[in-house]
C-alpha positions as CSV (number, residue, x, y, z in Angstrom):
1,X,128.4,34.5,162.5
2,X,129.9,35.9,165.8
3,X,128.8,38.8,167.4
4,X,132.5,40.3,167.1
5,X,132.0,39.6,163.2
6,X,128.6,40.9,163.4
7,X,129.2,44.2,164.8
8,X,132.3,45.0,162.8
9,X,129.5,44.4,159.6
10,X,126.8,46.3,161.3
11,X,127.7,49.3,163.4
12,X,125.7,49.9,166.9
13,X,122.4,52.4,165.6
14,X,120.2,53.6,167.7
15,X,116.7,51.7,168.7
16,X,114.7,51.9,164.8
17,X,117.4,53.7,163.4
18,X,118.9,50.3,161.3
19,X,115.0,49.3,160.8
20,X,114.0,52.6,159.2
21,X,117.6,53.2,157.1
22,X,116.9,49.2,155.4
23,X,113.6,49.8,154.9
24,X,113.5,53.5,153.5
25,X,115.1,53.7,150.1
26,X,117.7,56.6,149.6
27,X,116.0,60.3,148.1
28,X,115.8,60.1,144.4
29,X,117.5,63.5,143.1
30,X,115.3,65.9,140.9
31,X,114.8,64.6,137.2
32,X,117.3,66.9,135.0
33,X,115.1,69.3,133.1
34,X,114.7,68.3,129.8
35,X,116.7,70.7,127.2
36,X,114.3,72.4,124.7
37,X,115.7,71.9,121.1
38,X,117.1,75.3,119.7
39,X,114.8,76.4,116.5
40,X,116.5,76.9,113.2
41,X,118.0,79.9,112.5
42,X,116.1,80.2,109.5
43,X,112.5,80.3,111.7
44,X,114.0,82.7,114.3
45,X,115.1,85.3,111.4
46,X,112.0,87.0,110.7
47,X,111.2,87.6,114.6
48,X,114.3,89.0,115.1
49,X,114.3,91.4,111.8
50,X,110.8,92.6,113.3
51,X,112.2,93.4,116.8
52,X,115.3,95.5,115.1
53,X,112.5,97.4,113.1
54,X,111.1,98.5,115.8
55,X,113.8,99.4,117.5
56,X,115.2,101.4,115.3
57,X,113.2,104.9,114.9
58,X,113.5,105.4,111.2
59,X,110.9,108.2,111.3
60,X,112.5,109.8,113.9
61,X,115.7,109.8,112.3
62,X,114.2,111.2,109.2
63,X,112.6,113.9,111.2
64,X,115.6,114.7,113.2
65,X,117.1,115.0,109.9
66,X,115.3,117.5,108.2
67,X,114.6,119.6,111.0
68,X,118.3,120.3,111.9
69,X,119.4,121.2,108.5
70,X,116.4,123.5,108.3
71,X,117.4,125.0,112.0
72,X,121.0,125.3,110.8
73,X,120.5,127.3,108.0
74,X,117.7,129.6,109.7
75,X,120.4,129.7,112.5
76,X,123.0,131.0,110.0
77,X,120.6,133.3,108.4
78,X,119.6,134.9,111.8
79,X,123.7,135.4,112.8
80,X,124.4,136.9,109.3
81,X,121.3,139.9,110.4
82,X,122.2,140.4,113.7
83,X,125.8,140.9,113.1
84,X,124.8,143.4,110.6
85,X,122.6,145.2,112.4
86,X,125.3,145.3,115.4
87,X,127.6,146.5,112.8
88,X,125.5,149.2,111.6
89,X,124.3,150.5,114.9
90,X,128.4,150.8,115.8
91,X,129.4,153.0,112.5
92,X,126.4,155.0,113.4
93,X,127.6,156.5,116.9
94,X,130.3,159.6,116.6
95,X,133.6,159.0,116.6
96,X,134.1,159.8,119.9
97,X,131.8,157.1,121.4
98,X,133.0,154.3,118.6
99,X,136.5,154.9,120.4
100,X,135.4,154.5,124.0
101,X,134.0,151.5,123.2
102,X,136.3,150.2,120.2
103,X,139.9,151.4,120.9
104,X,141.4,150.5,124.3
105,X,144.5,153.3,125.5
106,X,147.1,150.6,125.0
107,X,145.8,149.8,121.3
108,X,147.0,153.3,120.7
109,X,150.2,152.9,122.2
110,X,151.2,150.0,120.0
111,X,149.8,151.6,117.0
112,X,151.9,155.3,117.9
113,X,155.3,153.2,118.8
114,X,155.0,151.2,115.2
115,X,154.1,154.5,113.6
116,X,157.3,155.7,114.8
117,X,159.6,153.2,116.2
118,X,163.1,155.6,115.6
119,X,161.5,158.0,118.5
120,X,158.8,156.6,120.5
121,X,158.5,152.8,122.3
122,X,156.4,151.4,124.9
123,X,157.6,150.7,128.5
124,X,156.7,147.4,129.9
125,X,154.9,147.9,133.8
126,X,157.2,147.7,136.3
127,X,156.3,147.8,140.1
128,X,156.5,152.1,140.7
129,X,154.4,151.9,137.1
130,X,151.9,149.5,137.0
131,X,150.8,150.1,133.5
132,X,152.6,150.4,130.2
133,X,153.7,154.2,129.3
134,X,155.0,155.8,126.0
135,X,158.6,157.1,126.3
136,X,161.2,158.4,123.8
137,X,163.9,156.5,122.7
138,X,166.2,159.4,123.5
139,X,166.1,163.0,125.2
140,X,166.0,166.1,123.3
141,X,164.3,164.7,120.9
142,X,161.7,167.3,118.6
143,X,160.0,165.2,115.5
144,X,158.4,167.0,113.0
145,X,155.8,164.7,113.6
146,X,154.3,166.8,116.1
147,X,152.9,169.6,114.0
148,X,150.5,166.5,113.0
149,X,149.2,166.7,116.7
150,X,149.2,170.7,116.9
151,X,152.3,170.6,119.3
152,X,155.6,171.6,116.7
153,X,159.1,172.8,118.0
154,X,158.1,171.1,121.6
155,X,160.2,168.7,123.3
156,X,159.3,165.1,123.4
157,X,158.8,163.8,126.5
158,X,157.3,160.7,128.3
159,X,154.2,162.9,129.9
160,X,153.8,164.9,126.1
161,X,153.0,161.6,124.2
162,X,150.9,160.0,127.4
163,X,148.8,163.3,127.9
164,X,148.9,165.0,124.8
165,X,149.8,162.7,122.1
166,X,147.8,159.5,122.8
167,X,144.0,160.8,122.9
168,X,144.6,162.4,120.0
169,X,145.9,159.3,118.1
170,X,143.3,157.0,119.7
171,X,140.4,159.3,118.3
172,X,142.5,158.7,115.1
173,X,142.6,155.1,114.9
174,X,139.1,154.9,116.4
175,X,138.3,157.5,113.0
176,X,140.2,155.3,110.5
177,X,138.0,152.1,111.8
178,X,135.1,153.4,111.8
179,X,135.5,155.0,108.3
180,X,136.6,151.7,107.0
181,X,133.5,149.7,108.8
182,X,131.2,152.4,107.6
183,X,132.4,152.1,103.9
184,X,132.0,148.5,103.8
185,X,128.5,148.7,105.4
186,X,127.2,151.7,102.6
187,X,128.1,148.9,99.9
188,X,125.2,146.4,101.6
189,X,125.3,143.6,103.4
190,X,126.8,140.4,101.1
191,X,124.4,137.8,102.6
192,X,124.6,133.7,101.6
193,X,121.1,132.0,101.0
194,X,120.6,128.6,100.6
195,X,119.0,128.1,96.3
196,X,118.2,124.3,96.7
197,X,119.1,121.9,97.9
198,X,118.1,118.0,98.7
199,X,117.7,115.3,101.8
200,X,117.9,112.0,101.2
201,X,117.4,109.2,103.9
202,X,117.1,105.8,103.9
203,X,117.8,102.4,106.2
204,X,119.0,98.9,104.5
205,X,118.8,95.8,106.7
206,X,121.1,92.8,106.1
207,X,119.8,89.5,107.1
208,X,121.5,85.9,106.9
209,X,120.9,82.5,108.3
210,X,122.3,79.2,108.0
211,X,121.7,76.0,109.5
212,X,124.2,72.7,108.8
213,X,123.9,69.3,110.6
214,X,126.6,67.0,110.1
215,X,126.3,63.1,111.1
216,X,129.7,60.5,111.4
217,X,128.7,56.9,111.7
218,X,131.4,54.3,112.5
219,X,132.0,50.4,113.2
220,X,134.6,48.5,114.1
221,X,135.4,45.1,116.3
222,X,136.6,44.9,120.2
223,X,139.7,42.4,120.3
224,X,139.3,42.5,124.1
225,X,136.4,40.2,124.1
226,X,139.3,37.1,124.1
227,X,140.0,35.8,127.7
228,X,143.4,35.7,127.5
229,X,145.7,38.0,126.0
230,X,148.0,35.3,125.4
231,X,145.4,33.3,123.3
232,X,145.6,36.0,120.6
233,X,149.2,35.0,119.5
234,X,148.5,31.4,118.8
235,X,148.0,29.2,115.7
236,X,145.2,27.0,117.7
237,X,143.0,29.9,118.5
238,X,139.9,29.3,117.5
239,X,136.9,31.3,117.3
240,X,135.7,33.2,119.6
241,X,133.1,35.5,120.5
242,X,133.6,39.3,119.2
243,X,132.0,42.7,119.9
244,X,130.8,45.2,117.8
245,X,131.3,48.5,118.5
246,X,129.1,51.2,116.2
247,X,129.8,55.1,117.0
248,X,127.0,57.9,115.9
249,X,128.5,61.5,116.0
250,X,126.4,64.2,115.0
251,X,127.4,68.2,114.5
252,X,124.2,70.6,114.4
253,X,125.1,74.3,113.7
254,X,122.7,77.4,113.6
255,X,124.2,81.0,112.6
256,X,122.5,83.8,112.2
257,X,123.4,87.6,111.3
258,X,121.3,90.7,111.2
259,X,122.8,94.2,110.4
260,X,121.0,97.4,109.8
261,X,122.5,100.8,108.9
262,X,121.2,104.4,108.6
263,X,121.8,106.8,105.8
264,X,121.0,110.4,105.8
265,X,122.7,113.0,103.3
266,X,122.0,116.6,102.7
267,X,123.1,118.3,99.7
268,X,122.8,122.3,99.6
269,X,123.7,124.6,97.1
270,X,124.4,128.1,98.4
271,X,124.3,131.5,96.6
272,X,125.5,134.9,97.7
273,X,123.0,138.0,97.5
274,X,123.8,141.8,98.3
275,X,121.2,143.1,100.7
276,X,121.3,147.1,100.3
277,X,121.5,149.1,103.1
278,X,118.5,151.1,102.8
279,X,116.3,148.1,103.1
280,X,117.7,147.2,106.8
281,X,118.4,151.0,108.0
282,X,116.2,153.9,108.7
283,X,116.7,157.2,106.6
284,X,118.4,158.6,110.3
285,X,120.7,155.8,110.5
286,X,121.7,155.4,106.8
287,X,122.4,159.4,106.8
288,X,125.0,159.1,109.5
289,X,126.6,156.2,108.5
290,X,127.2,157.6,105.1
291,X,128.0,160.8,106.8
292,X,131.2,158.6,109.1
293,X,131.8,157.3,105.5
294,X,133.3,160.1,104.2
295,X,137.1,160.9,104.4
296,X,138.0,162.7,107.0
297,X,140.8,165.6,106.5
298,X,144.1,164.9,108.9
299,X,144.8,169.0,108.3
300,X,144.9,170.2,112.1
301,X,144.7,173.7,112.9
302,X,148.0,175.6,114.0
303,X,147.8,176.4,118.0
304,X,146.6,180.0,118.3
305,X,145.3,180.6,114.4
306,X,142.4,182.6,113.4
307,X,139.2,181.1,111.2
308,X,139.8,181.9,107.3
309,X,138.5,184.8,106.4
310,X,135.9,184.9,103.7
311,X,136.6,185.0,100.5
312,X,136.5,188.5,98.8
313,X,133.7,189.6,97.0
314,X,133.8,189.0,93.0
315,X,135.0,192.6,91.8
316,X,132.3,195.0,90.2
317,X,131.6,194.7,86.6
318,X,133.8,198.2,84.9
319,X,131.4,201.2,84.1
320,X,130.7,201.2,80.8
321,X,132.8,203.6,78.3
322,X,131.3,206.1,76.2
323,X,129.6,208.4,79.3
324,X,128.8,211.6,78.7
């Protein structure tokens, strides 16, 4: 061998470099790490029903259960008193304060312009009257309506109804409400109690597993092991040496399903009681109440009358007859 043929085999290295690459083998890689076989399904089942036990706070749900329905209906039973008692403490003011706080000017409008609608309607704002005002529908106009309101024979005008007219029908409608509200608090308060009732609670768990291993086995002979494909054609071909090939498949499957589900039900059966009023109000409060109860007459007094005079006294009994 040349040196021309030698170099073009072996490449110029470095001094040691050729010794120490022929005599140092090449790094081995990192043996794969060897694949731990998957447990059955069936043997991870029960580990993984008690992890979803614990996870799953059935106590707590129970708990959480009970104490909201009991909350709820304390809840109710504490809005049902208090709106009561606010409504009680309202009928029990006069009639004048129920308004103020009850009746709002433009409530009274509406109410007088449906009350009448042939002679009186409201007039939306505009900008040089930033708030809505009761006019008549025409000029001229005198309803006998007025003698309700202690102002007969005068003309109706747009400063009549808003100075004279409207306090005098928002005490009214203020009256009628609070007459109403204070007739359906003498009857008692209709209050709705819980009679029984039940709470049922409970958790169901679902578990399945299956495991299935399937194994194909197959032979067969290699044709290829003849020389020459020609050969395979011929009548003279005689024996020659064939392969056997033998295939193994095998199909391992593991399946596994866990389900759990929470039930909770309440069943409550309501009944309806009448709480009397004398049992939530003091003597003070039930006396006015009862007192705002009471009809009150629409009869105005005429502008300028005098109080009734008493009545006359009964007339003497005769002297008797037969005097001397």
């Amino acid at each position: 061998m040349n040196e021309r043929t030698r170099s073009s085999i072996f490449p110029p290295q470095p001094n040691g470099a050729r010794a120490r690459a022929l005599a140092d083998p090449a790094p081995a890689s990192p043996p794969a790490p060897a694949q731990q076989p998957k447990p059955p399904a069936t043997e991870t089942l029960a580990q993984r029903t008690g992890a979803l036990v614990n996870e799953i706070d059935f106590p707590g749900f129970v708990a959480g259960l009970v104490h909201g329905t009991f909350d709820a209906i304390t809840d109710a039973a504490i809005r049902q008193m208090e709106s009561y008692s606010s409504l009680v403490s309202a009928v029990a003011k006069t009639v004048e304060q129920f308004t103020e706080e009850n009746v709002t000017p433009n409530q009274a409008r509406d109410w007088l312009a449906q009350r009448y609608p042939g002679e009186v309607r409201v007039a939306a704002p505009t900008a040089e009257q930033p708030a809505p005002v009761l006019v008549p529908i025409a000029e001229g106009l005198t309803p006998a309506w007025l003698a309700d309101y202690g102002i007969e024979g005068e003309e109706l005008t747009s400063e009549l109804l808003e100075e004279r007219v409207l306090p005098q029908v928002r005490t009214r409608v203020g009256a009628d409400r609070q007459q109403l509200l204070a007739t359906m608090v003498v009857l008692g308060m209709n209050r709705v109690a819980v009679r029984d009732g039940s709470i049922t609670a409970k958790v169901m768990f679902r578990a399945t597993a299956n495991d299935a291993a399937k194994v194909g086995y197959a032979t067969g002979s290699d044709p290829k092991s003849v020389a020459d494909w020609g050969e395979r054609g011929s009548l003279t071909y005689g024996g020659a040496n064939s392969t056997m090939v033998s295939t193994l498949g095998v199909n391992a499957q593991s399946d596994s399903t866990l389900r759990a589900d929470l039930f909770g039900e309440v069943r409550l059966n309501f009944v309806s009681e009448t709480l009397p009023l004398d049992r939530l109000a003091d003597p003070v409060k039930l006396s006015l109440v009862q007192r705002n109860a009471a009809p009150v007459s629409r009869a105005p007094a005429a502008p300028g009358s005098t109080p009734a005079a008493a009545p006359a006294a009964a007339p003497s009994a005769p002297a008797p007859h037969g005097g001397a």
